[in-house]
N, C-alpha and C positions, 0 to 999 in steps of 0.2 A: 548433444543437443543443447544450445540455448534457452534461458530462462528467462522472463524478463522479471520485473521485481514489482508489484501490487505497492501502490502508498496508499494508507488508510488517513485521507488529510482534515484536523480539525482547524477550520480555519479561523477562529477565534481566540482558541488557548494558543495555534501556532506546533499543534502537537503533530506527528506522525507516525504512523504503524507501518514496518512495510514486511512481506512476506513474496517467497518466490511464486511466482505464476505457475504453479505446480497443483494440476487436478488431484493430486494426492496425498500433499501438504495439506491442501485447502480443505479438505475433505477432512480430514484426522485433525483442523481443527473447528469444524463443525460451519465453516464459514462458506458454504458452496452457493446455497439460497441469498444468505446476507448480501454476498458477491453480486450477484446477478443481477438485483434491483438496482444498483447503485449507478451513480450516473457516470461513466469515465470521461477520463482526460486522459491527455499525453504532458507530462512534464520530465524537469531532468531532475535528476538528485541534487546536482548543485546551486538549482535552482531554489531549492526549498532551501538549503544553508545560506545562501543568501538571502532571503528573505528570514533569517533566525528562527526556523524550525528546528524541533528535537526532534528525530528520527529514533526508535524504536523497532528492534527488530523483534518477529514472531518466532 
């Protein structure tokens, strides 16, 4: 099964979090509620290193 990969994007500092789209990752880090308010997007990964994001994994 496929995952797809959550970016947590500050678009200020330029910063990024990303963690796998895994109800049980997300869960074990207490991020499930957080998750759900948030507003999504679809972007690529390379998209963010082009624009000089740091990328941070969970």
């Amino acid at each position: 099964m496929y995952n797809s990969v959550l970016y947590f994007i500050d678009e200020v500092d330029k910063v990024g979090f990303s963690i796998l789209n895994n109800a049980i990752m997300i869960a074990e880090y207490g991020l499930t509620d957080y998750i759900s308010k948030l507003k999504m997007s679809s972007l690529k990964y390379e998209d963010l290193i082009d624009q000089n994001y740091t990328i941070n994994a969970l």
